[in-house]
N, C-alpha and C positions, 0 to 999 in steps of 0.2 A: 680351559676351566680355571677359577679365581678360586687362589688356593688360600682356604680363610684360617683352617688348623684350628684346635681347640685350645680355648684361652683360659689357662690359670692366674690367678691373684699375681703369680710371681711370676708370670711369662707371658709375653707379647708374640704375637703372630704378623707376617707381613702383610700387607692390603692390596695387592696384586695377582695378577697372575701373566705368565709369560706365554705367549702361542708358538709354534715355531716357524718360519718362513720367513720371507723378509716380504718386500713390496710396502707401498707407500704409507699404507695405511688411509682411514676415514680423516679428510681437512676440510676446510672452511673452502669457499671458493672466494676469489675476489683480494688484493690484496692491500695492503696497510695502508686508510689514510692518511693523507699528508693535515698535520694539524694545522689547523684556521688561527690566524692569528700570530701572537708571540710564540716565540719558541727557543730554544737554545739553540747557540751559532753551530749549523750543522756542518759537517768535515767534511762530507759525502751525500752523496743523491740517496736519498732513501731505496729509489726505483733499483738503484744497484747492487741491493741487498736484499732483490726477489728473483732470488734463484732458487732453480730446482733443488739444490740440499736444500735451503732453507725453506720449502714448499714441504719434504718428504717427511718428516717427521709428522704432519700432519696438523698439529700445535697451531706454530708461529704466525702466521697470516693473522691466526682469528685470535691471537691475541696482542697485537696490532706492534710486535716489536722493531720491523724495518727503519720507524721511524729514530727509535731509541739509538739505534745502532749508528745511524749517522750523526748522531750528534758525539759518538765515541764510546758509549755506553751498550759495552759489553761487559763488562764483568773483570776486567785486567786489574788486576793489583787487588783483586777480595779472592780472599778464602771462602771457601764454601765447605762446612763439616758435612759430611754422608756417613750416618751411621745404621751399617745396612751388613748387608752377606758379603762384601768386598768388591772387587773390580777385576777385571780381564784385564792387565796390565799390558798387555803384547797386544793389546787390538788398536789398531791404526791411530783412531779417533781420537785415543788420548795420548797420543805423543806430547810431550810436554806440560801435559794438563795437574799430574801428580804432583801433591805437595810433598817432600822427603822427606817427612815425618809420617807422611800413611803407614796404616799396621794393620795388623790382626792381632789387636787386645786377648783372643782365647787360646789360639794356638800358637802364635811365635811365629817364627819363620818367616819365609816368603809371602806378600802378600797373595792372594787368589781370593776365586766369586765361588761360594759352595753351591749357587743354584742360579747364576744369571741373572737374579734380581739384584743384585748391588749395582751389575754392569749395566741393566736398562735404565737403572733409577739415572746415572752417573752421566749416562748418554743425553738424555735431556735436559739436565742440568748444565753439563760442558761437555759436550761431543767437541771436538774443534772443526773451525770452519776452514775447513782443508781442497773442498770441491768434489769431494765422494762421499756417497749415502748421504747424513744429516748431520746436522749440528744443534745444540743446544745452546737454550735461551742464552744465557753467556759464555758463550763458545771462547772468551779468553781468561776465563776466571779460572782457578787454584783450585784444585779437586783434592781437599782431606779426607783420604776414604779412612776410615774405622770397622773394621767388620769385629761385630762383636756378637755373631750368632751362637746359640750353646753348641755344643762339639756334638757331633750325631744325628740334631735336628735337619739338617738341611742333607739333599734339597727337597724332603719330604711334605716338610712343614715351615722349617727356616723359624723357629723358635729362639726369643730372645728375654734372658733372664735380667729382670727390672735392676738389680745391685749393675749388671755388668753394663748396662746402657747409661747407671750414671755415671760408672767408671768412663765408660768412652765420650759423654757429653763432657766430667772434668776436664780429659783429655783434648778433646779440641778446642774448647775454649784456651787452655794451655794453652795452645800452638797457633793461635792468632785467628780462630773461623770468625766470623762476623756474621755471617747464615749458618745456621744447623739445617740440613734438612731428618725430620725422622718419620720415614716411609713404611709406617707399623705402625700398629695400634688395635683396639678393641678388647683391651682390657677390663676389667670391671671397675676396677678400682686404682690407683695412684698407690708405689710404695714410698715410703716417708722419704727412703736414700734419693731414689730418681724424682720426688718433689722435690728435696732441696737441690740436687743439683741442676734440674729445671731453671731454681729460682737462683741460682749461684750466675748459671749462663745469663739472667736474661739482665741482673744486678751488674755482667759485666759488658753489657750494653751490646747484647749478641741477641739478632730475630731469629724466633726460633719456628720452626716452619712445620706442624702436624699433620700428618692424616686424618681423616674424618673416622677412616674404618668400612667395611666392604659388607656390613650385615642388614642394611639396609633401612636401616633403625633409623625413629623421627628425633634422635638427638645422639651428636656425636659421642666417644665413650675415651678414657683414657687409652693415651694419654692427653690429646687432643684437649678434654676439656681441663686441663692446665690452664689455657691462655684465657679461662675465664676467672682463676687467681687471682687476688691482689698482687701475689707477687711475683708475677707474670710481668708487671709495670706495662703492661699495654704494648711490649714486646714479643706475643707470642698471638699467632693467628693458627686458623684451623681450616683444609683446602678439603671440600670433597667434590664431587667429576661429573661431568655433565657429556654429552652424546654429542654427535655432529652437528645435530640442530639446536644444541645448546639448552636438551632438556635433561633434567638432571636425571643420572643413571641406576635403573634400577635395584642395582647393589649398594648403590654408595649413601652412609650414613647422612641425614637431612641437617639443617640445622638447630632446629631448635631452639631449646632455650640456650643457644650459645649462637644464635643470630648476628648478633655484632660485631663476633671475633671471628665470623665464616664469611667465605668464598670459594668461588667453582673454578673450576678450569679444565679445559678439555680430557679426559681420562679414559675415552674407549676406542681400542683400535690405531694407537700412535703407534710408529715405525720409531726405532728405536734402537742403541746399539745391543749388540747378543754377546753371549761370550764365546770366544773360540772364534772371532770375528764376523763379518756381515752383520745384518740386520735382523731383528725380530718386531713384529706385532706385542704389543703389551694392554692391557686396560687393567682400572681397579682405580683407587683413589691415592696410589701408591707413584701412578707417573702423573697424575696430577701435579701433587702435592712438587715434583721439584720444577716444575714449570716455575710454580710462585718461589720455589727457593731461587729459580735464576733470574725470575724478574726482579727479587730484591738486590741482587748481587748485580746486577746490570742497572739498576737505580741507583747502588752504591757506589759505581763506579763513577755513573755521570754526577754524582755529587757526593763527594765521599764524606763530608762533612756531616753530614746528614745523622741524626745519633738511631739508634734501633728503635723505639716506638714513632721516631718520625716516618721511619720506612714504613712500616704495619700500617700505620693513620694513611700514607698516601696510598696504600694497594688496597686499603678497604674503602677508603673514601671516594677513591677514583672507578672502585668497578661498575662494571657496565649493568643499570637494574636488569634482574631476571626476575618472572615470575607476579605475585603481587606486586602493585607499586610500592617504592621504598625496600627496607630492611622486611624480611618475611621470613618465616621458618621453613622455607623450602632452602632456597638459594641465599641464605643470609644477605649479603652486603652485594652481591651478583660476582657476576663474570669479569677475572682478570681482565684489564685493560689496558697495556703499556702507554698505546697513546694518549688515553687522559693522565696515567698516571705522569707520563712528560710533559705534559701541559703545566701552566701556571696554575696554584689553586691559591685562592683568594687574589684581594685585589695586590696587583703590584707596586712597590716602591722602590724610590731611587736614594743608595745610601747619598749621605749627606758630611764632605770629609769638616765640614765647620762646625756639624756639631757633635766632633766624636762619636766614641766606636757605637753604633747599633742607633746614630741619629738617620733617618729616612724619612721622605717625605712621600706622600702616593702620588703616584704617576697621573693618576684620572682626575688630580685636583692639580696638576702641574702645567704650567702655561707661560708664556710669555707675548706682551705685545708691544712691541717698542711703537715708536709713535712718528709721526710722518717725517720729522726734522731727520730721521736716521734712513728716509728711504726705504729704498730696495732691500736694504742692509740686515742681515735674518743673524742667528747666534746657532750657526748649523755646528749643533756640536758633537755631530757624528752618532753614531752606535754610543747606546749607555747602556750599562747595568744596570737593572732592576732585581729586584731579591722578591721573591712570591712570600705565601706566608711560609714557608718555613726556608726559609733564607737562601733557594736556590738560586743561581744567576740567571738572568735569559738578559738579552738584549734589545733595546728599543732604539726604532730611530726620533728621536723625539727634534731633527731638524725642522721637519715640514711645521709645527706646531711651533716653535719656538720662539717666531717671528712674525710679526704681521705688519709686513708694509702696508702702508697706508691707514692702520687703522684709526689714526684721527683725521682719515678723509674728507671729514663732515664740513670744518668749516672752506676747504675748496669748493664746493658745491654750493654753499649758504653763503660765503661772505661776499661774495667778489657781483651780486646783483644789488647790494646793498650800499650803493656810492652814489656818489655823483649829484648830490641830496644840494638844495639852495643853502649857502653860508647859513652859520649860527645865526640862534635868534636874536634879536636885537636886546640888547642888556636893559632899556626902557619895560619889556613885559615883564609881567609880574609872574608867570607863571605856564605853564604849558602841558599835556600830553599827546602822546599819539601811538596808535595803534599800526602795527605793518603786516603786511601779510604776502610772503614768497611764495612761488610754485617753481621747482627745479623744471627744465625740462632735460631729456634724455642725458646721460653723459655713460663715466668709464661702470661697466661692468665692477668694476675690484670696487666700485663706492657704495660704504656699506647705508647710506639714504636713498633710497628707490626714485627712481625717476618720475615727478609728476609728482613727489609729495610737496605738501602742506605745513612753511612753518610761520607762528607768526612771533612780536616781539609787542612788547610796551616801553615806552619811552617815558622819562619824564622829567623837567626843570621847573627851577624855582627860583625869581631874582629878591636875594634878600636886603635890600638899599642896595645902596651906589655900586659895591664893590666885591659883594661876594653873591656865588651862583653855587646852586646844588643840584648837580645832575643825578638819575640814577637811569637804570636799565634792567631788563628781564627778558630774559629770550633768547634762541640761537642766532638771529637773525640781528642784535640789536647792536651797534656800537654806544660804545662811551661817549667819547667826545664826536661830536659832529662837526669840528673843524676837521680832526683828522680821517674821517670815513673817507675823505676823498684819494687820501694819502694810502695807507696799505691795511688792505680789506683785512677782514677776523681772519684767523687760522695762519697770517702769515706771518706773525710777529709772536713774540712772546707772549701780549694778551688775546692771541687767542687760544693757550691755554687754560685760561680761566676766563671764560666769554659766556656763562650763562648767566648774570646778575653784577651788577657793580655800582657804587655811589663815589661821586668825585665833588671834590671843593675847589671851588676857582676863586680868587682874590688876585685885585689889581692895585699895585701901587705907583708911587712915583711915576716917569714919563714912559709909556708906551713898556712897562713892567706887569708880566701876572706871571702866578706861581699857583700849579693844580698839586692836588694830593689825590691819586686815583683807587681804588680801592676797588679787587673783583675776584669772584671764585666763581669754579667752576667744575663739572666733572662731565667726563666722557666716556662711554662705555665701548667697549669692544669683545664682541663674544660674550665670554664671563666675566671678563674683566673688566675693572674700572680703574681712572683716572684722574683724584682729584688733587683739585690745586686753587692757592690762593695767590695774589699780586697784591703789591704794596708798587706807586711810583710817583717820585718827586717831578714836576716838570716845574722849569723856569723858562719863560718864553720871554722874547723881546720882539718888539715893534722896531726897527731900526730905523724906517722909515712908511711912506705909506703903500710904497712897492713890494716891500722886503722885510722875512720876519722869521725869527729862527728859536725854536725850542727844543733846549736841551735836557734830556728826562733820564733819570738814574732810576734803577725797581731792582725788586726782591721778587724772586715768585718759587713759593714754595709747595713743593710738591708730596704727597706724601705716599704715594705708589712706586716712584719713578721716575729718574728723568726727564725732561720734555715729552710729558705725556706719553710717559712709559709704564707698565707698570706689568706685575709678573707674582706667580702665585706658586707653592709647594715648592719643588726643585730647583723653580727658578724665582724663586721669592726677590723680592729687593725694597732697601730697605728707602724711606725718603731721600729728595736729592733738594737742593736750595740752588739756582741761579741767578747770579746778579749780573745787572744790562744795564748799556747805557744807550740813547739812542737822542739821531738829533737830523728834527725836522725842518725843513726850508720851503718857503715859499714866497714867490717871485711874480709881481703883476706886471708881465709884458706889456700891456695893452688896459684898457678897460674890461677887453673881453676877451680875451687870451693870458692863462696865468700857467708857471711852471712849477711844479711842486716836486720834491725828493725825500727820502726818508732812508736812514739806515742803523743799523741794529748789531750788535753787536754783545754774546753774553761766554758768562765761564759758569759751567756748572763743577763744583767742586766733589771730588770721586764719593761712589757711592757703595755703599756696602752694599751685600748679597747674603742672605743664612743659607742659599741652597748651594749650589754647584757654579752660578757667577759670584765670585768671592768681592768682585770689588771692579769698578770703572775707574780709571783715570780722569783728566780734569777734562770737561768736554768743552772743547771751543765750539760757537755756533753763531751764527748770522742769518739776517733778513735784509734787504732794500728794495725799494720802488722806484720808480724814474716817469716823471708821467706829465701830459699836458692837460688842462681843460678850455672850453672854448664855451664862451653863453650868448645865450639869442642868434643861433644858428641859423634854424630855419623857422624860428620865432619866437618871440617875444616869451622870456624865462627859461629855453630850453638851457640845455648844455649838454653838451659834447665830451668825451674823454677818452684820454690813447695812455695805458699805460704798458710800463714794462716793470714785473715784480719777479722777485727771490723769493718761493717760501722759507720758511724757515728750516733751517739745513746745519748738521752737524760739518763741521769742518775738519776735526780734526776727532781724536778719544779711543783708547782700548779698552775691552774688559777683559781680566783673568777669570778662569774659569776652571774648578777642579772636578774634572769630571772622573766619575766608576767605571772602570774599562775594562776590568779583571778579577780574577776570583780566584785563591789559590785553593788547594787541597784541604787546607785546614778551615774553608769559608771565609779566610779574610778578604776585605774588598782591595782592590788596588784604585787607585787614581791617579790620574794624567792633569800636569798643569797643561791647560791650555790660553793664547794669548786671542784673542780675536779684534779685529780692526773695526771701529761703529762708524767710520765716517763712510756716505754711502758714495758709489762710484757714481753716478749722476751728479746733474745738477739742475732742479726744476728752473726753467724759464717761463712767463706767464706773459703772453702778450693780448690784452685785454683793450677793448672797443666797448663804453658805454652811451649811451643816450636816453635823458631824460625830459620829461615837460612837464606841466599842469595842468592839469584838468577839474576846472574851479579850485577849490582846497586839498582838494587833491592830487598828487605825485603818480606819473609812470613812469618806471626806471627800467630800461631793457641790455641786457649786457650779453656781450657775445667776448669767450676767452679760452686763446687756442693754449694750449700747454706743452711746451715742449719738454722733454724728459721727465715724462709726469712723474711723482712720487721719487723725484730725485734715483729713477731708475733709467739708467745709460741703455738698457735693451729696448726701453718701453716706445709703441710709436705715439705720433703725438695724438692728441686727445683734445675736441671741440664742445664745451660746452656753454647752452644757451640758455637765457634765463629773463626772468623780470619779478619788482616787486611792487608794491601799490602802499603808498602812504595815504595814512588818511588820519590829520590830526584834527582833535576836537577840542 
């Protein structure tokens, strides 16, 4: 029978009642899921924390705390105030559990329970998890019991006079509780002493944790409706009890108009500890109520930093809806949930040590793509911290994402069909365009241009007198200079960082002298990301002879994402990088129709900063070269032939430091780890490339077959055959 007592202005009655016998009690079937997703680094298998004590109380399963418990979060190092009819001190279950300051405020003495409801409440709260009978929600947390029942009441009624309950709330806030629980109530009204010291607890950053009340009423009653106070601060919630099947119990007061600051939790028929030891059955709103006092004490543990309205905001936010959808005046805010409340709430962020305390960037806007010259080569920077919105840690592996090989694969696929093109046009025309149009066919899966697509380019020159030429270009497919298209295709030199548009000036002086000024940007996407970049390059070329002829070219290419078409966003931000190259072209006529050509390349990219977590790169050494023959009028008349061997473009040498979030102390500070990582990649691509071209009236076909060994400058990778053609047709 729920022993409800009759309530005066200036006396509170308890919201339970106790059965006698022991056995399991009414539980959930089915045990705690494992949460999807992030989580915090767990210590232990959740699975090893469903056991039969933790089954028999009847509670824990269906309020999903197995999970809690492996990440550490029990309740160790938090107080938990009980201000109740005291505790059975000699019962098993709380060995060790008492804080040395527990009392009995009315009579002095020896602590003792006047009626076993101080010891049920206590067993729920922190039973210890010992391997007999049951344990409570934080089986390692600090039990401040305060029995502050009036002398005589108990165990009749268990009558508790409002002066004396702020005496004992004063009191445990004293003595360091962080959770109150008060497993009483149905008062009519609030007295002024126990309002302020209500409001003194919750000023001193203490969650205070009410009963609803057992009278069945559509809106909880004091003291309960406190937590709907201003000065409450958003630190006091109100629990009333719901039945095996999680419908709310037809004693326990509803929520009402205090919908916001309520929630339910299991409360009929828990197994529970007794006094004089073993087990009892208990229901009422009364063993509810310390369910939620030891979910917040087991919240607090796993994140003690956490200040008292943040705890209330995560167990009301997090509960599980009951009832209408949303907040409703049955079941306010729902059903306890440990496991969402352990979950991440809002989106996550990775602190940030460059820009100071409380700088983070979100995790869902964090990325990085480094760019082919870096390979296989990923920025695996392990497990990181993340902070949710109210600044707990979990850990992310944000390796696999970090890094994308290959992701300026494009011009491998696009450039290397685009050669082998008839010499410049003759400096006599006055003018020229031409249109091109490639079809990939099949190559490597990791390229992120589908096979069989469609790209095309425009071309165009202008001879203005004798001595100057103005080339430009548009398109992926397009080169610059068409002397060197034969020399080393887009994507493998430095302009093919910025290969979608470019205008060049050529002037000839003196004997067998010209001097180009090349000009091009460009951007490349990858994922979210983008990569752009502009080039600046002097060439000075000589004729030496009519065999032999060599240009030496110096460039700028400026990048403003990143590195050689690197570029990185939130945590892994980075800030522009500048490369300067120099690179020097040769070409040899063996023959009439057999000619040798070479190229090689040669840049420093000077270090680059980072705002997220890679603080800074070193200087990057990097290289390209080609080695390659061609051969014309083969098999007839304008064809030609070509064998080359190329480098793409490849870091040689470069580190980046990186301060990554790896820890979280007690107090919520972040910790961070310098870490050094290596960018030159373990590969090294080899491109051995077979083209053939002819005409077909004014028309060009260029068909190219290029086997790649270590593709994407990845040493695991096997090799990789693609084939291709493209179709000139100028007008």
């Amino acid at each position: 029978m729920r022993v409800i007592g009759t309530c005066l202005t200036s006396l509170l009655s308890l919201t339970a009642c106790l059965g006698g016998g022991g056995g399991a009690g009414g539980g959930g079937a089915g045990g705690p899921a494992p949460l999807a997703g992030l989580n915090l680094p767990l210590v232990a298998d959740p699975a090893s924390f469903d056991t039969a004590e933790y089954r028999a109380s009847g509670a824990l399963p269906r309020i999903g705390a197995a999970t809690l418990y492996a990440t550490g979060g029990t309740g160790s190092g938090v107080t938990v105030g009980l201000i109740d009819t005291g505790i059975d001190t000699t019962h098993g279950d709380f060995a060790g559990a008492l804080h040395p300051a527990s009392i009995d405020l009315i009579r002095g003495g020896l602590l003792s329970d006047g009626s076993g409801h101080g010891t049920a409440v206590a067993g729920l709260v922190g039973a210890r998890k010992n391997g007999q009978g049951m344990h409570g929600v934080a089986f390692d947390s600090t039990l401040l019991v305060v029995r502050a029942d009036s002398t005589g009441s108990c165990p009749a009624a268990c009558l508790f006079s409002q002066a004396d309950l702020a005496t004992a709330t004063d009191y445990a806030v004293a003595n360091g509780a962080r959770v109150i629980n008060f497993s009483l109530g149905d008062a009519p009204s609030l007295a002024t002493g126990l309002r302020q010291s209500l409001a003194a607890a919750a000023a001193a950053d203490t969650v205070l944790v009410l009963a609803a009340g057992n009278l069945g009423l559509n809106s909880p009653r004091d003291p309960g409706r406190f937590a709907l106070r201003d000065d409450a601060r958003g630190r006091a919630l109100i629990v009333g009890s719901v039945d095996g099947n999680n419908v709310i119990s037809d004693f326990s007061n509803r929520a009402g108009s205090a919908a916001e600051v309520f929630i339910v939790a299991p409360g009929e028929n828990l197994q529970t500890t007794g006094a004089g030891g073993g087990a009892v059955q208990a229901s009422g709103t009364s063993v509810a109520t310390p369910l939620v006092s030891g979910a917040a004490a087991a919240v607090l543990d796993a994140a003690p930093y956490l200040a008292a309205d943040e705890v209330v905001d995560i167990l009301l936010g997090t509960a599980r809806d009951l009832g209408a959808p949303g907040t409703d005046a049955i079941y306010g805010r729902g059903l306890l949930d440990l496991d969402r409340a352990l979950a991440p709430v809002g989106a996550l962020s990775v602190p940030v040590a460059a820009g100071g305390d409380g700088a983070a960037a979100p995790v869902a806007t964090s990325g990085l793509a480094l760019g082919t010259a870096f390979g296989e080569r990923r920025l695996a920077v392990g497990p990181v911290l993340a902070l949710d919105a109210y600044g707990r840690g979990y850990t992310v592996d944000m390796g696999d994402d970090s890094g994308a090989a290959g992701s300026r694969a494009r011009p491998a696929l696009t450039g290397f069909v685009d050669r082998q093109r008839p010499g410049k046009v003759e400096q006599a025309e006055t003018g020229g365009l031409s249109i091109d149009f490639a079809r990939l066919a099949p190559g490597s899966e990791a390229q992120p241009v589908a096979a069989g697509s469609d790209l095309g380019s425009v071309r165009a020159h202008w001879q203005l007198g004798d001595r100057l030429r103005v080339r430009s270009f548009a398109g992926p497919t397009a080169a610059l200079d068409d002397t060197e298209a034969e020399v080393l295709p887009a994507g493998h030199g430095f302009g093919g960082l910025a290969d979608d548009a470019g205008l060049a000036l050529e002037t000839s002086f003196g004997e067998g002298w010209a001097a180009t000024i090349d000009l091009q940007a460009g951007k490349v996407e990858s994922g979210e990301l983008s990569a752009g970049a502009r080039l600046a390059e002097l060439g000075l070329e000589h004729r030496l002879s009519e065999a032999l002829s060599l240009r030496l070219g110096f460039g700028v290419l400026d990048e403003a994402d990143g590195p050689l078409g690197s570029s990185g966003s939130g945590a892994l931000a980075l800030d522009g990088a500048v490369t300067q190259y120099v690179n020097l072209t040769g070409r040899l006529a063996l023959t009439d129709r057999l000619g040798l050509f070479g190229r090689a390349e040669l840049g420093s990219t000077g270090g680059v900063d980072g705002s997220g977590m890679l603080t800074r790169t070193g200087t990057l050494r990097s290289s390209a070269f080609a080695l390659g023959l061609t051969a014309g009028d083969v098999l007839q008349a304008t064809d030609r032939l070509g064998f080359s061997i190329l480098q793409p473009l490849r870091v040689d040498s470069g580190t980046a430091e990186l301060d990554v979030p790896v820890a979280q102390d007690a107090t919520g500070t972040v910790h961070f780890q310098r870490q050094e990582a290596e960018l030159a990649p373990d590969g090294r691509e080899i491109d051995v490339e077979l083209t053939y071209g002819w005409e077909i009236g004014r028309a060009r076909l260029q068909t190219a077959a290029m086997l790649r060994l270590e593709p994407d400058h990845d040493a695991s990778a096997e090799p990789e055959l693609l084939l291709g053609f493209a179709w000139h047709m100028p007008f």
